[in-house]
C-alpha positions in Angstrom: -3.1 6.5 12.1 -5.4 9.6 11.7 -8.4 9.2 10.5 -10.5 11.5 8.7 -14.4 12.2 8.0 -17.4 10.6 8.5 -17.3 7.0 9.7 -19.9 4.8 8.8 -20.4 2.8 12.4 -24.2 3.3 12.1 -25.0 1.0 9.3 -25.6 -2.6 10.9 -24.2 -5.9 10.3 -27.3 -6.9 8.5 -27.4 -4.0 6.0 -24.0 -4.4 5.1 -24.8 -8.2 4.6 -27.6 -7.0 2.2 -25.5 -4.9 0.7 -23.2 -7.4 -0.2 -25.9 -9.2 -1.6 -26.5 -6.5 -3.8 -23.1 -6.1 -5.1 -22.4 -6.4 -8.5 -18.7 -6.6 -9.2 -17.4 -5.5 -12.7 -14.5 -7.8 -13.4 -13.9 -7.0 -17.5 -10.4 -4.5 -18.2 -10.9 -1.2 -19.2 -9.1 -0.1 -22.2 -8.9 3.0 -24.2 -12.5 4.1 -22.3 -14.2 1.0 -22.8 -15.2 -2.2 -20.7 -13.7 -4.9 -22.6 -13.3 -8.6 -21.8 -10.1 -9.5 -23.1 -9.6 -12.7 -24.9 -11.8 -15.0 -23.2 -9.5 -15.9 -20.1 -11.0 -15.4 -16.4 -10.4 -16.4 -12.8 -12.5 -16.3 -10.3 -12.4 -13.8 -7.3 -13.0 -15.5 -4.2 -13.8 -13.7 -1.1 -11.4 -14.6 2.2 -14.4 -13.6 4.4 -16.3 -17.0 3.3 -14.3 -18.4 0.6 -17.3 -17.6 -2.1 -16.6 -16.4 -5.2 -17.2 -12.8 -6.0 -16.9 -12.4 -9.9 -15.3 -13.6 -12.8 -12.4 -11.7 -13.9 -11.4 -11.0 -17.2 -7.5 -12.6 -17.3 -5.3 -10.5 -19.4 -1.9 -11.5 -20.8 0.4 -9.9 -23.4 -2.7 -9.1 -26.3 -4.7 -6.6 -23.3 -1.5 -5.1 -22.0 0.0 -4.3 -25.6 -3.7 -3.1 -26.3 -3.9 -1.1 -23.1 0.0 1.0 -23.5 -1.4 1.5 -26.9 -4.2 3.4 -25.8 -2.3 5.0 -23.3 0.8 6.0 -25.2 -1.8 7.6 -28.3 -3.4 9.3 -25.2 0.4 10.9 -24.7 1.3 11.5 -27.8 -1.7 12.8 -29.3 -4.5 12.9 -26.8 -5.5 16.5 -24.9 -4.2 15.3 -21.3 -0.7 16.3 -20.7 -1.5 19.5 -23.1 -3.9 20.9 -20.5 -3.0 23.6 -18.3 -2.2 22.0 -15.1 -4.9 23.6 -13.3 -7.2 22.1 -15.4 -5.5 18.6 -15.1 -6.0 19.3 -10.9 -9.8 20.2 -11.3 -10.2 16.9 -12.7 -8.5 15.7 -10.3 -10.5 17.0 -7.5 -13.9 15.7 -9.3 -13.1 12.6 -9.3 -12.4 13.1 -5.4 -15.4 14.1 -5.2 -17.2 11.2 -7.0 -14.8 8.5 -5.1 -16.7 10.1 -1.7 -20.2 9.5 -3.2 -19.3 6.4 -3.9 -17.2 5.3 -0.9 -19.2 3.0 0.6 -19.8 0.8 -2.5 -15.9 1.1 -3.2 -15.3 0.0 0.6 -17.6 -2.8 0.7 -16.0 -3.8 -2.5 -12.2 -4.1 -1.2 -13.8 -5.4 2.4 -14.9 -8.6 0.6 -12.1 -8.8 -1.8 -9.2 -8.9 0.6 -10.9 -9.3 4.3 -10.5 -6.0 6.0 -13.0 -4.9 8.4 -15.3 -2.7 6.1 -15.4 0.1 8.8 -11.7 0.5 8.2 -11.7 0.4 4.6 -14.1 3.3 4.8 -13.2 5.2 7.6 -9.5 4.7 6.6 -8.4 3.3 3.3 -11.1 5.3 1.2 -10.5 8.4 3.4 -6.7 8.1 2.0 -8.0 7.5 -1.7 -10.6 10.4 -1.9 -7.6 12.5 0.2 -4.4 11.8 -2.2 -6.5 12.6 -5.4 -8.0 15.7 -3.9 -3.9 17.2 -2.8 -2.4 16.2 -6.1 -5.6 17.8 -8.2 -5.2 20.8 -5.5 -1.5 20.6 -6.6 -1.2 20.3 -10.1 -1.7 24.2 -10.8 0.7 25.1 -8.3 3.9 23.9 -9.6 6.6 26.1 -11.2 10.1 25.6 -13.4 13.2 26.7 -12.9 14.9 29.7 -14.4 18.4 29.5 -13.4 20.8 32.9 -13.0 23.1 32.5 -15.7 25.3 34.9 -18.1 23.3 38.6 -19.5 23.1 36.8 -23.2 21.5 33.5 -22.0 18.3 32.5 -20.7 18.2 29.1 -19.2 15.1 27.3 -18.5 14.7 24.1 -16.5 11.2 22.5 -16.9 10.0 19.2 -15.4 8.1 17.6 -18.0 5.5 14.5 -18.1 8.1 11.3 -18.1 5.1 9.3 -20.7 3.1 6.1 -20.0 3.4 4.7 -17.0 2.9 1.7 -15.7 1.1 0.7 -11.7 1.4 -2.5 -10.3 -0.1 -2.6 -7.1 -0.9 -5.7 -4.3 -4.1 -6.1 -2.6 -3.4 -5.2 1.1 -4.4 -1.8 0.4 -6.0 -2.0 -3.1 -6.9 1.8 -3.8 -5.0 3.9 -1.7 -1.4 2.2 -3.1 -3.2 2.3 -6.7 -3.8 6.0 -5.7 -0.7 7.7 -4.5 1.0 5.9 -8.1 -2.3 7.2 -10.2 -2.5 10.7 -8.5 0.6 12.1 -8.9 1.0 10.8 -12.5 -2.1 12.2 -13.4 -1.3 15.3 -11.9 2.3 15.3 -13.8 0.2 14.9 -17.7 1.5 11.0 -17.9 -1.0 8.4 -18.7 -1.3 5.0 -16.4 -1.7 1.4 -17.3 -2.9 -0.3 -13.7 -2.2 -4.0 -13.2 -4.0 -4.6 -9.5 -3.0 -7.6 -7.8 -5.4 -11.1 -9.1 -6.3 -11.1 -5.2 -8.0 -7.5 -5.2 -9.2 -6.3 -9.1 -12.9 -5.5 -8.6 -12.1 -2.5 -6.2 -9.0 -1.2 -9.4 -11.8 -1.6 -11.5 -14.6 0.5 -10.3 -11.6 3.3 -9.5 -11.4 3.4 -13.4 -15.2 3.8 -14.4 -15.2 6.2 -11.8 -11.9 8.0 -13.3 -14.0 8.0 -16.6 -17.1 9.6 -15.1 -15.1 12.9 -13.5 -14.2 13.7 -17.0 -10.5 11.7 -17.5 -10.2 11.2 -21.0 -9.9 7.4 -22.6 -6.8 6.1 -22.1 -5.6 8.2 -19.5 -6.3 5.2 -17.7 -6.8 1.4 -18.5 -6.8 -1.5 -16.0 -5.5 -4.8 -17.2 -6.1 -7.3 -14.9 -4.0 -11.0 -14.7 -1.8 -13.1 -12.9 1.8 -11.1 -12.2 4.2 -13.4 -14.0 2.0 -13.0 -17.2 0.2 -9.4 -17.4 2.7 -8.3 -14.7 5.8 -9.4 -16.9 4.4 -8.1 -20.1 4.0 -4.8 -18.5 7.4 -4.9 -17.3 8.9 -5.3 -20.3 6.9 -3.2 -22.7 9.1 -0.9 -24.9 6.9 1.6 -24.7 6.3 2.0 -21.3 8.6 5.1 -19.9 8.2 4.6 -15.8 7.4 1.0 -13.8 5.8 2.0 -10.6 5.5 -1.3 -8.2 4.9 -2.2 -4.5 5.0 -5.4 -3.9 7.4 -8.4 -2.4 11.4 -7.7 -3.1 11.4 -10.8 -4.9 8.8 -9.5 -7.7 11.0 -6.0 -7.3 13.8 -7.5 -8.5 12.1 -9.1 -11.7 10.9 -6.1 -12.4 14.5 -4.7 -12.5 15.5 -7.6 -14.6 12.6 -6.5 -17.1 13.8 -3.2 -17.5 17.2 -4.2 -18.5 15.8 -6.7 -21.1 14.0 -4.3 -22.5 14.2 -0.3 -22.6 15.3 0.4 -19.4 12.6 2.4 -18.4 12.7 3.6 -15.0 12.0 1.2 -12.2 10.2 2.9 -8.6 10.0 0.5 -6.2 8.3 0.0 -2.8 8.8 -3.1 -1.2 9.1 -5.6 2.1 9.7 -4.6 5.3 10.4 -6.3 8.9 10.1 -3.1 10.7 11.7 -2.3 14.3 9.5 -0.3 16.9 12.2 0.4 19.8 10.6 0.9 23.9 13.2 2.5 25.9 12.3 2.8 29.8 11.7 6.1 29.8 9.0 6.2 26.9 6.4 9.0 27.9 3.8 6.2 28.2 4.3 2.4 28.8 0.9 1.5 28.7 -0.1 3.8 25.2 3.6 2.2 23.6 2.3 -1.1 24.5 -1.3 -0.5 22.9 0.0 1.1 19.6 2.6 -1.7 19.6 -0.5 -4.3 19.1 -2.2 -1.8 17.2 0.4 -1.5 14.4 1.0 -5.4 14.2 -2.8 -6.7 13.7 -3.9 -3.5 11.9 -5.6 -4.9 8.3 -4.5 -8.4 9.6 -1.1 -7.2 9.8 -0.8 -7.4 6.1 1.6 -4.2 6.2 5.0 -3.7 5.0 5.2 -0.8 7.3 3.7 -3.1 10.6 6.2 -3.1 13.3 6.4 -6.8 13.2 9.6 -6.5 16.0 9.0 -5.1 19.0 12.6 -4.3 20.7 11.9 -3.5 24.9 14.6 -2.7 27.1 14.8 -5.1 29.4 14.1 -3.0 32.3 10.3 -3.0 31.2 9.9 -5.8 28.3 7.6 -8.4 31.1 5.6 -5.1 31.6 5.2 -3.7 27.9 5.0 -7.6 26.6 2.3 -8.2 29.1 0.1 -5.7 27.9 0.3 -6.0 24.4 -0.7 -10.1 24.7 -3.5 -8.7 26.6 -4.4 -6.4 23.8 -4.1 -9.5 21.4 -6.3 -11.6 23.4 -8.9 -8.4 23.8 -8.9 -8.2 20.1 -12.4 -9.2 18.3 -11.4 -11.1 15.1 -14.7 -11.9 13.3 -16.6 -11.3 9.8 -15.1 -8.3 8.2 -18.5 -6.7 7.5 -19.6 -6.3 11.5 -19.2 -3.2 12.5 -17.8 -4.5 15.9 -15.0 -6.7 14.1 -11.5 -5.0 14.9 -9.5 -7.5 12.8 -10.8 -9.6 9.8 -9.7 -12.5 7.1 -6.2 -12.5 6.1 -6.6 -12.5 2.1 -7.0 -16.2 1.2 -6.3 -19.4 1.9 -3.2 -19.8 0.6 -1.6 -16.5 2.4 -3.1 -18.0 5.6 -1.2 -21.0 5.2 2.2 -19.3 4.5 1.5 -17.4 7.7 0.9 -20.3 9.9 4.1 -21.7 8.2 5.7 -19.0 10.0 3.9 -19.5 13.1 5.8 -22.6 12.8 9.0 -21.9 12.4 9.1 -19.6 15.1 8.2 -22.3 17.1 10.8 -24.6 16.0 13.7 -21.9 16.3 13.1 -21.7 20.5 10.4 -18.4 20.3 7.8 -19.0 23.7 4.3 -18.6 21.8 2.5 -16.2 24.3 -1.0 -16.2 22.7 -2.2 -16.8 19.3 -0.5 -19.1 16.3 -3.8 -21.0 15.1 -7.0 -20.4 12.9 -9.3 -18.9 14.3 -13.1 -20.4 14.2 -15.7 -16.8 12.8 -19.0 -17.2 11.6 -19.5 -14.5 9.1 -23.1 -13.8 9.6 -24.6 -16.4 7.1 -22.4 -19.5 7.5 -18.5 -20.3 8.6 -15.2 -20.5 6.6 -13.2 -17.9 5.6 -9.5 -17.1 6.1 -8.9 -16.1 9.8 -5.7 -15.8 12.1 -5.7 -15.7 15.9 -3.6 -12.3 17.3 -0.3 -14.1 17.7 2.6 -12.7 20.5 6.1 -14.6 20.3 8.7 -13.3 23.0 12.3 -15.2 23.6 13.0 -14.1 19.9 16.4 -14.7 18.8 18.3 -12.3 16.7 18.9 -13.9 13.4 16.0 -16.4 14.1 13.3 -16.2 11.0 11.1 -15.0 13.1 13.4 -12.0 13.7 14.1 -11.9 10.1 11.7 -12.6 7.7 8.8 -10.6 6.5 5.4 -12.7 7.6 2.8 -10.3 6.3 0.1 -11.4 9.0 -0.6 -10.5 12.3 2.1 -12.3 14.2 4.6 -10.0 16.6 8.4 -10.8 17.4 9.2 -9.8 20.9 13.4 -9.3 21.3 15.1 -7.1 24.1 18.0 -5.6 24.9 20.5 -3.4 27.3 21.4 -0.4 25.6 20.7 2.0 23.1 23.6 1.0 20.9 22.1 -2.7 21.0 18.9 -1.5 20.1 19.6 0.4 17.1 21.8 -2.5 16.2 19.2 -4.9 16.5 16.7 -2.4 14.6 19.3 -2.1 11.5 20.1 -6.4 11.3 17.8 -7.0 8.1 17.5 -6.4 4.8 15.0 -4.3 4.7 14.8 -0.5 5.9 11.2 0.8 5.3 10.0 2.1 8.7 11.2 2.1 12.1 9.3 3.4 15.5 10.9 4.9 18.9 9.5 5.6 22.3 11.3 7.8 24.5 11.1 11.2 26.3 14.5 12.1 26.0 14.8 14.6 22.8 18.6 13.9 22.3 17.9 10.4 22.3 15.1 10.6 19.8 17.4 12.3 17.1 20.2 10.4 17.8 18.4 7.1 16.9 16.4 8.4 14.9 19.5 9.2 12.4 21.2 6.4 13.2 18.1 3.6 12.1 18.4 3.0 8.8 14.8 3.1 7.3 12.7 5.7 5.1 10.2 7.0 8.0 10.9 6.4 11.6 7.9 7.7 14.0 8.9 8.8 17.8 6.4 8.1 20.1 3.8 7.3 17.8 3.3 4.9 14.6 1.6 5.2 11.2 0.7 8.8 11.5 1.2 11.7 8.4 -0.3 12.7 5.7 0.1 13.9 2.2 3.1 16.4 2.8 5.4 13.9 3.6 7.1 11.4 1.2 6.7 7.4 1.9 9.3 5.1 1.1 12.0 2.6 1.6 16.0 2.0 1.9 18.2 -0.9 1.2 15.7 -4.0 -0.1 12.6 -1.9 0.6 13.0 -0.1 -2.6 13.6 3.1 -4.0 12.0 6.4 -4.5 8.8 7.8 -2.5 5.4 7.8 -3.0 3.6 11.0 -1.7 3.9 14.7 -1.0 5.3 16.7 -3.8 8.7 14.2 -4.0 6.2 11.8 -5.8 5.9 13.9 -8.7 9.6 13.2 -9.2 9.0 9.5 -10.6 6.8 10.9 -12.9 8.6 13.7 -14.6 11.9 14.4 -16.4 14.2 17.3 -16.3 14.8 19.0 -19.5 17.2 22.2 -19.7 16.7 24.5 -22.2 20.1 27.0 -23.2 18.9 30.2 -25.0 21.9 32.5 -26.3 20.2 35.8 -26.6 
């Protein structure tokens, strides 16, 4: 992945302990412009990196959500957003990139000790994509234009793409801000308003996004954040009647509620962005063994391998699979897992103890199905700086991974890679395409033919050739079959956001 502006490597395991200290989380919803605590409710935010408890949380159910589409849908109706001139929607924009940067250090210590990443990568990386995705859509929003069709000399026809109303942002906690961001962003940008509903594992970071929102000028109710549990504040979102859109990423089981919801109630329009059990293809004449092998581990134990995109199977011809399998369990066992707020840390705490668990239930099942463990598959024992505990996975390499085995299947969400191989291209791209899921794919070669032939024939939303988690904002993000619909980023985002009217003038 390419990663952007300054890094923050020079502050010390000690002052980012006192930092953390210092914290002071804000856990109440913010509705209609205002901090409000909802009916009493909370749950506590726990921190994987030690397992202490953060902040309470103001739990919100059906009375905060109904509150919070009020305020957003008088914002639409009747407030000034969408009846600013674009341009001025994008300055706004671009301020409040410019306030998430001053403040990106508090905001990346904040998701850091909410979900476990190493805090390094939640500034260097995750924030850099936050600050970047408001900054393109504010720099955006001025320059978009309708349509005016050629029709007959006594007609004018118009085609404008108009705010589609109040939307509604679910988003997990793997990556808190930036998935919050690219549904905000473009919204914003379009004239809608936004009710966010961040995951119960990572609400603090959601929350200080929308003070900050308030403070580059965003009027109240533009955007609320509800916080809650999904099947009760996520449900009651779902179904509102007067929400228009339902962006969500998130697990295809929680997708398809949230198709079910639409149906039983207005049947507003349902984005989705979902699982994945991506394929990442070596074929013996990749450009660079030893670099495929390196980004291989790289993608799988990136943020703890909580990715939909990770390339959790690793297909290897079997011409080089001892070689390339070789290296990338040395790269697990090089890997320093340890407190998420060390600088030196390369992989920290999965997001809670309940998560780890499910992962180690995979662990297990792999085991059981005939997979040879090469190196990993158990807790691992980190001292976070000021006492033990916390949430943490060894790197974990299975080869001798049978197609159709769960671990050849099934999503795991955590830093555990699936080793398979095979003898030809046509094997591999049949191996690639044997799951549900189509969100990303990844293919080494040196053969240019080769690359677009596979490449059109895997059957996945992005596939990267010699390389893996790289773009930016000009290019759309999303998935086929169970890995959703529609695309997040680049100017294809705006298109969940909007709706096509044609207007027919007889002259």
């Amino acid at each position: 992945m390419t990663v952007a502006g300054p890094a923050v490597t020079q502050v010390t395991h000690e002052e980012w302990l006192r930092r953390a200290k210092a914290l002071e989380p804000v856990g109440t919803h913010l509705i209609d412009g205002t901090d409000e605590p909802g009916g009493g409710a909370t749950f506590t935010a726990v921190s994987p990196r030690d397992g202490r408890a953060l902040a309470e949380v103001a739990d919100g159910g059906q009375a905060e959500i109904d509150a919070a589409v009020t305020a957003a849908r008088r914002a639409f109706d009747h407030g000034p957003w969408p009846r600013l001139a674009p341009a001025e929607r994008g300055r706004t924009l671009i301020r409040l990139a410019a306030l998430l940067e001053e403040r990106r250090a508090e905001l990346a210590l904040t998701v850091s000790l909410e979900m476990g990443k190493p805090v390094t990568e939640a500034h260097d990386i995750e924030l850099r994509a936050v600050v970047d995705t408001f900054r393109w859509y504010g720099q955006l929003a001025g320059k978009l234009t309708d349509e005016v069709p050629h029709t007959a000399p006594d007609t004018l026809a118009l085609v404008t793409r108009e705010p589609a109303g109040v939307i509604g942002a679910v988003v997990p906690w793997n990556f808190p801000l930036t998935l919050a961001g690219w549904k905000i962003a473009p919204a914003l940008a379009a004239g809608c308003t936004v009710v966010l509903k961040p995951s119960e594992h990572a609400p603090l970071s959601a929350a200080l996004l929308g003070r900050v929102a308030l403070a580059a000028g965003l009027p109240p109710g533009v955007l609320n954040v509800v916080n809650g549990e999904g099947p009760v504040a996520g449900r009651a979102l779902g179904r509102h009647p007067d929400v228009d859109v339902l962006a969500f990423t998130g697990s295809t089981a929680v997708g398809r509620h949230f198709l079910r919801h639409s149906a039983d109630s207005n049947l507003k329009r349902v984005w989705l962005e979902l699982g994945g059990k991506s394929p990442n293809i070596v074929l013996p004449d990749a450009p660079d063994l030893a670099r495929a092998a390196a980004t291989a581990a790289w993608g799988i134990f990136f943020n703890q391998g909580e990715m939909c995109t990770a390339p959790s199977r690793l297909l290897v011809h079997t011409s080089v699979a001892e070689q390339v399998t070789d290296a990338v369990v040395a790269h697990a066992r090089a890997l320093r897992v340890g407190d998420p707020l060390d600088p030196a840390t390369e992989m920290g705490a999965l997001a809670g103890e309940g998560h780890l668990d499910r992962v180690l239930g995979h662990v297990r099942a792999a085991v059981d199905s005939g997979a040879r463990l090469r190196t990993g598959g158990a807790r691992a024992p980190v001292r976070t700086g000021d006492g033990c505990g916390g949430s943490y996975l060894e790197p974990t390499v299975f080869d001798r991974v049978a197609p159709g085995s769960p671990p050849a299947r099934e999503e795991i969400f955590g830093p555990v890679l699936s080793v398979l191989t095979f003898e030809g291209i046509d094997e591999a791209v049949a191996l690639a395409n044997a799951t549900d899921y189509g969100l990303a794919a990844g293919l080494w070669t040196s053969d240019l033919s080769t690359a677009h032939r596979v490449s059109r024939a895997l059957r996945a939303g992005t596939v990267w050739v010699n390389c893996y988690e790289e773009g930016d904002l000009t290019v759309p993000f999303g998935g086929m079959k169970q890995s959703g619909n529609g695309r997040d980023k680049s100017v294809h985002a705006l298109e969940k956001y909007t709706e096509l009217k044609t207007t027919w003038i007889q002259l």
